[in-house]
N, C-alpha and C positions, 0 to 999 in steps of 0.2 A: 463348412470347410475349415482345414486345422491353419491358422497362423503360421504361414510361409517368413522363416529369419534367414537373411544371410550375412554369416560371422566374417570379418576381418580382422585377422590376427595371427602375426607374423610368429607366435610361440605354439607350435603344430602343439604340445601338449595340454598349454591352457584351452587352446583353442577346441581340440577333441573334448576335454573334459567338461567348456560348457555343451557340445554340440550333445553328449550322453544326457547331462542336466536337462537342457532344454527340449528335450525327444522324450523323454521319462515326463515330464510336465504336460505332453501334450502337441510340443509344436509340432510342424516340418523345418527343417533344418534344408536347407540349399548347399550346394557344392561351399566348402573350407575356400579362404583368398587368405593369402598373406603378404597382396602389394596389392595398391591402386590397380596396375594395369588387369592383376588377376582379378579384380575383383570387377571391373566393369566389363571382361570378357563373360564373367557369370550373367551381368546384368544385360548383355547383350541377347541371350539365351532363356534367362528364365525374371521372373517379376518377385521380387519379396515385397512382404506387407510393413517390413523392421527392417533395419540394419543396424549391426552392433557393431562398432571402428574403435579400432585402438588407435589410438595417436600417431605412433611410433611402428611405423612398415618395414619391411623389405624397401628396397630400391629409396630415387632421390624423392620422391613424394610421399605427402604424410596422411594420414588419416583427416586431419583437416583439408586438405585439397581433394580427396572422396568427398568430402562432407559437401561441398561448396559445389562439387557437381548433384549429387545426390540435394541438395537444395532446390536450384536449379528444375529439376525433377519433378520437385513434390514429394519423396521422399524422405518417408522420418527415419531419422535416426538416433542412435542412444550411442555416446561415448565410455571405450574402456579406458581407463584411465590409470596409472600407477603414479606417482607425486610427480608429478610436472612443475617447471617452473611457472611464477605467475604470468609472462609473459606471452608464455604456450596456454597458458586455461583461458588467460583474455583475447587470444584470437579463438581459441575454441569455442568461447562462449559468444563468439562474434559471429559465429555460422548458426545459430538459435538452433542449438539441438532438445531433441527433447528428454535431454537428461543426462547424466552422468553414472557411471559405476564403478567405483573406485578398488582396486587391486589391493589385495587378494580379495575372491569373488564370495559372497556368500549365495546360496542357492537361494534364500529366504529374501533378500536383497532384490537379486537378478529379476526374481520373478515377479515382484510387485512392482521392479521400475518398468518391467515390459506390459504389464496390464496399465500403469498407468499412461506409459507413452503412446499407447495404444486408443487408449481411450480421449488420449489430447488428441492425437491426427484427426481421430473420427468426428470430434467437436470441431476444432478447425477446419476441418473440409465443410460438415453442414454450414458452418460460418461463412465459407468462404461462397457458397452457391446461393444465399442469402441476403449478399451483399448487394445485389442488383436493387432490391425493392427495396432495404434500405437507404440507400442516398437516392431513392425516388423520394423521403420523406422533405416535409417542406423544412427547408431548414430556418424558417422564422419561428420554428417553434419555440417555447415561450420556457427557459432555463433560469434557473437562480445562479445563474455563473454570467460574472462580468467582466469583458473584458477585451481586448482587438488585436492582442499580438501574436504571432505563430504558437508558441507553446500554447495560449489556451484554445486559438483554432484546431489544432490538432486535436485536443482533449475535448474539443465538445464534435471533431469528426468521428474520436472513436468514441463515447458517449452513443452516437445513434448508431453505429455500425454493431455497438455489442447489448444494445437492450434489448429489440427484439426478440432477441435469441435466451435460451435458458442456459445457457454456460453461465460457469463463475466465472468471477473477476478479480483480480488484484489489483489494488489501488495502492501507488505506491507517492509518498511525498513528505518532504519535510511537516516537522509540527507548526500548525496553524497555515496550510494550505489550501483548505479546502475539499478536504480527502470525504466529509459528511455530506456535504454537497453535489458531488459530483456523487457517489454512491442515489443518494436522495432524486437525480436526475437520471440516473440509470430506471431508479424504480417507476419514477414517472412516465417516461417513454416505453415502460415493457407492459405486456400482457396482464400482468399482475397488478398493474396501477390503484384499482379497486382492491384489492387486496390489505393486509396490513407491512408496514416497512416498520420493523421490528429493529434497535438498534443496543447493541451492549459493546461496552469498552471493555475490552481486558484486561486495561490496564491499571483501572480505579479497581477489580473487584477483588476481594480477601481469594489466596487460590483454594482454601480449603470450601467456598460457595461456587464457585465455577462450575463445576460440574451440575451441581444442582439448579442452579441460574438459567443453563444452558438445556439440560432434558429434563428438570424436575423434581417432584420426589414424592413419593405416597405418605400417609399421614404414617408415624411412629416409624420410619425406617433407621433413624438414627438419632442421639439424644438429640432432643431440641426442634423436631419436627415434629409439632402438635398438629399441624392439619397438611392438607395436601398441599403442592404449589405447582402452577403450572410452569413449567420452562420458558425457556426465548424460542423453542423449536416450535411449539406446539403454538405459541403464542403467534408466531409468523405463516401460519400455514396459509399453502394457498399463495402468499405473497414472497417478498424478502427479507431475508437476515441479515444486517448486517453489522460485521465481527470487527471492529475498529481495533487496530492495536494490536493485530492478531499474531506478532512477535513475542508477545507481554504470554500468551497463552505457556501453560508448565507444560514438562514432557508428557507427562503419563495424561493429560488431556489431551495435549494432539495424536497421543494413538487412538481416543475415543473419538475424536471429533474425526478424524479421518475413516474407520468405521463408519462413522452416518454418512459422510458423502457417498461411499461405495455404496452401501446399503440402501440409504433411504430409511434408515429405522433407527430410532434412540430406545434407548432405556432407562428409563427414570429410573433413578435410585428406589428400591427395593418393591420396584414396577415390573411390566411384560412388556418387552419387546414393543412396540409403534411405529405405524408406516407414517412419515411424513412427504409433504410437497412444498418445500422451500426451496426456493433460489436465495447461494448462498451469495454474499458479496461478501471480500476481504479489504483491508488496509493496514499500510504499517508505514511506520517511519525510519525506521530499520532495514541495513540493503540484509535481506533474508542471507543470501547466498556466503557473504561471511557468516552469520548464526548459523548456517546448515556447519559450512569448516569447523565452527567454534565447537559445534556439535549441542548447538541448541536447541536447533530446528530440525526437523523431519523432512529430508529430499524427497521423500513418496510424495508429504500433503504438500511440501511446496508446488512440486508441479498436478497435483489435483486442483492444488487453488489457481494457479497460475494459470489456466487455458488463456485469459487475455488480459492484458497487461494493460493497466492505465497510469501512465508518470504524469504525475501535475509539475509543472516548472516553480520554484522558488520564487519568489518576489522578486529577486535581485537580478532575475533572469529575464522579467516580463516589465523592465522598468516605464514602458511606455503602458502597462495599465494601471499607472497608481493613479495619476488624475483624475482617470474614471473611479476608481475603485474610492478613492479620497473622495470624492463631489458624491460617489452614490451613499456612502456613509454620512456624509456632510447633509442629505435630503434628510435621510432616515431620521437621524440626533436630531436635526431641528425640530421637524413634526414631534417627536417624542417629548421634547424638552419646551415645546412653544416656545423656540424662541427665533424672530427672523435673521436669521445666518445665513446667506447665499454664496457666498464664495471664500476662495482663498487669496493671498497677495499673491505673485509674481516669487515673491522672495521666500514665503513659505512655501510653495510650490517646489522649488528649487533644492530648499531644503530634504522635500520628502523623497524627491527622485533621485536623491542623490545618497537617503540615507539606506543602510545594509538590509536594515528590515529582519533580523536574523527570527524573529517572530511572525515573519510573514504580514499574510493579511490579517492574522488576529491583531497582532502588533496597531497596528496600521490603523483597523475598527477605532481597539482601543482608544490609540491616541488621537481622530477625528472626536470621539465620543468626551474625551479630557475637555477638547479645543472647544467643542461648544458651550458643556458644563461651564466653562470659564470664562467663553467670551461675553462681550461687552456692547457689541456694534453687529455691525449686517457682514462682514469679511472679517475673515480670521488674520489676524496682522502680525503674531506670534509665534514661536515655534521653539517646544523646549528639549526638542532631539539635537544627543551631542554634535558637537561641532565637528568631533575628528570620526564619525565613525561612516565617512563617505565612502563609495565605491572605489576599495584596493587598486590603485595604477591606474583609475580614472583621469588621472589629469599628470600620471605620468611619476608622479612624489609616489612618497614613502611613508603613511603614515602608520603610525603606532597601532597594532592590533589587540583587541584588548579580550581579555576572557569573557567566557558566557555569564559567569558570575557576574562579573564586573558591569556587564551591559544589562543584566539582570537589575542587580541592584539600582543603577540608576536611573533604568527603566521605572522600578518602583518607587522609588523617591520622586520621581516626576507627577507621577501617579497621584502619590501621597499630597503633595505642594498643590496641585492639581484642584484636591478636593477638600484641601484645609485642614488635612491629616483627617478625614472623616474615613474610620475602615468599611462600616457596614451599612446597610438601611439604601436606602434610592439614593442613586447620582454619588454611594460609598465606592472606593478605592477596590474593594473586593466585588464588587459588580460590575465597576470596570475593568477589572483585569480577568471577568470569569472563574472566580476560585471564590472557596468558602473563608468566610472569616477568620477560623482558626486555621486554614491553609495559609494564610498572606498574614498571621501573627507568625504561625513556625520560621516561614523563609524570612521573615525581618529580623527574626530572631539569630539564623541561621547567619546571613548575609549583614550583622551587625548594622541596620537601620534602627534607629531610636532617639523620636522626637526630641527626647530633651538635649541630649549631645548636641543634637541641629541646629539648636534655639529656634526652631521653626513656630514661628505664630500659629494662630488657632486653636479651636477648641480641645477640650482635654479626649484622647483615644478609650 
């Protein structure tokens, strides 16, 4: 049976000329509305499988007020759109439609947002009939995510509601949140568990290897390719991929990579065609939907990636789980480090929940992994996070806001004091901070750190 759309749009000529478009494509087309009330008189009468709304109707009601019944519903639908103010797209994007098409219309556009919004409904309903035997699961089960507060209750509710299932996912969350994690816990809990969880950053790789990273490439396809390589696709089969950073991805990759989702097939560079079975998982630190504006990112893949949406909450957000997340790092460092360290003071404690954390939980690792390196006794009694960079109108003051640079650098300098200026090697500066040696000389160099200015004792760098 052909795809039932019914169009609302108050411009009888836009409106005929997609109703021709989309009938030449294949659909069925439902009676023309060009107000709310005409258009749920259609709905009274006949069932579409899409609805396409423009904003901006006949009469006192708008496109978003259909939307919000057609919600309601079950009812997908896709927004026509011509430049709206931002106050109108962020109630529009407040009724979760499944996508946008921005005026004037391309047919090429039209018809890839409709396959894909099509293809989201059909995922989210199998999702949604699913969900019974999911939260049958026991929920003691056993996660590398720590933590008691709403934001990550909800992240480890949706966590079991969307692993079961083969939809992708979007993961979305500041840097050093946990976005590996929580990916790495999707893969545990799905089908695939056995399988390989396959991971690539997009954001460390050169873009002229991406492609090949990602499908492959036959021996001699291009200078420099002496023997074959297998991709991250082929390398995940069976199991999960996942795409960290997946904002960082160039243009002319995300029309390939978007191709393999549709498909199921890559193509290795100067290869044939290949059926793959991966479940993709995304993440980014980037809100997509201004890169889609910027015209960075690709609205088709964002909502191919997008079928379910996971937001990790910021540190700053979840401040009742730093104690846990501090004491579980605090276990960790000691074992690694032998050394017996069991607690923190009252006043250190005080310190951490108080401070911004704009590094999150790496941040956070970090600086437990600093405290023990340096401690002396069984309780950490020190604490070398700034004094001013507490919780904004926490306590009602005003204090000074300071740049990312600037909490950067002193981040590093702390780092550095920390470990006697030692950069590299075990219990080095650069393994506490996760970066390469020559990564953490650039940014010192960048960020003007340099031990002798300091007069900082210890050994020579």
């Amino acid at each position: 049976m052909r795809t039932k759309i019914l169009i609302v749009e108050d411009q009888f000529i836009e409106a005929n000329n997609m109703r021709l478009m989309l009938k030449d494509a294949g659909y069925a087309i439902l009676s023309l509305a060009a107000s709310v009330t005409q258009a749920l008189e259609v709905l009274r009468h006949e069932s579409p499988d899409l609805v396409l709304i423009d904003i901006h109707l006949e009469g006192d009601q708008s496109g978003i007020d259909l939307a919000m019944i057609l919600k309601s519903r079950g009812l997908p639908f896709v927004y026509l759109s011509a430049n709206s103010d931002k106050g109108t797209l962020e109630k529009a994007k407040a009724t979760e439609p499944y996508g946008f098409l921005v005026k004037p219309l391309r047919k090429k556009d039209v018809l890839v947002m409709l396959e894909v919004a099509i293809y989201l409904h059909k995922q989210r309903t199998e999702m949604g009939r699913s969900q019974t035997t999911v939260t049958s699961q026991q929920p003691s089960e056993v996660l590398p995510i720590v933590g008691e507060s709403q934001g990550i209750k909800e992240v480890l509710k949706n966590i079991r509601i969307v692993a079961p299932s083969e939809v992708s996912v979007l993961i979305q969350g500041e840097n050093g949140t946990g976005k590996e994690l929580v990916a790495e816990a999707i893969h545990r809990l799905s089908g695939r568990k056995d399988k390989p969880l396959v991971t690539v950053n997009c954001a460390v790789l050169p873009a002229d290897l991406i492609e090949s990273e990602l499908f492959g490439h036959e021996k001699g396809a291009f200078t420099g390719a002496h023997e074959k390589r297998i991709g991250k696709f082929e390398q995940a089969e069976g199991g999960t991929l996942f795409l960290d950073e997946i904002g960082e991805l160039p243009p002319n990759l995300q029309a390939k990579f978007l191709r393999v989702l549709q498909s199921k097939e890559i193509e290795p560079i100067g290869g044939r065609n290949k059926k793959v079975n991966v479940r993709v998982i995304a993440a980014t630190n980037r809100i997509l939907e201004e890169e889609i504006a910027a015209g960075r990112f690709r609205m088709d893949l964002y909502y191919r990636l997008n079928v379910f949406n996971v937001k990790i909450p910021p540190l700053r957000q979840r401040r009742e789980d730093i104690p846990l997340l501090a004491r579980h790092f605090l276990a960790q460092y000691s074992r690694q480090e032998r050394k017996p360290v069991e607690d923190f003071t009252e006043s250190v404690l005080h310190s951490m929940i108080n401070h911004r954390w704009p590094g999150n939980i790496r941040e956070l690792e970090n600086f437990v992994a600093r405290s023990v390196l340096i401690s002396t006794g069984t309780v950490i009694t020190t604490s070398d996070l700034p004094v001013n960079t507490e919780t904004f109108g926490l306590h009602g003051g005003s204090s000074q806001v300071k740049s990312m640079a600037q909490q950067e650098k002193e981040h590093i300098i702390a780092v550095l004091t920390g470990t006697n200026w030692k950069l590299h090697g075990r219990g080095g500066a650069a393994e506490l901070l996760q970066m390469n040696a020559s990564t953490l000389r650039s940014r010192m160099k960048k960020l003007g750190i340099d031990k002798r200015s300091m007069n900082a004792p210890g050994q020579p760098m």
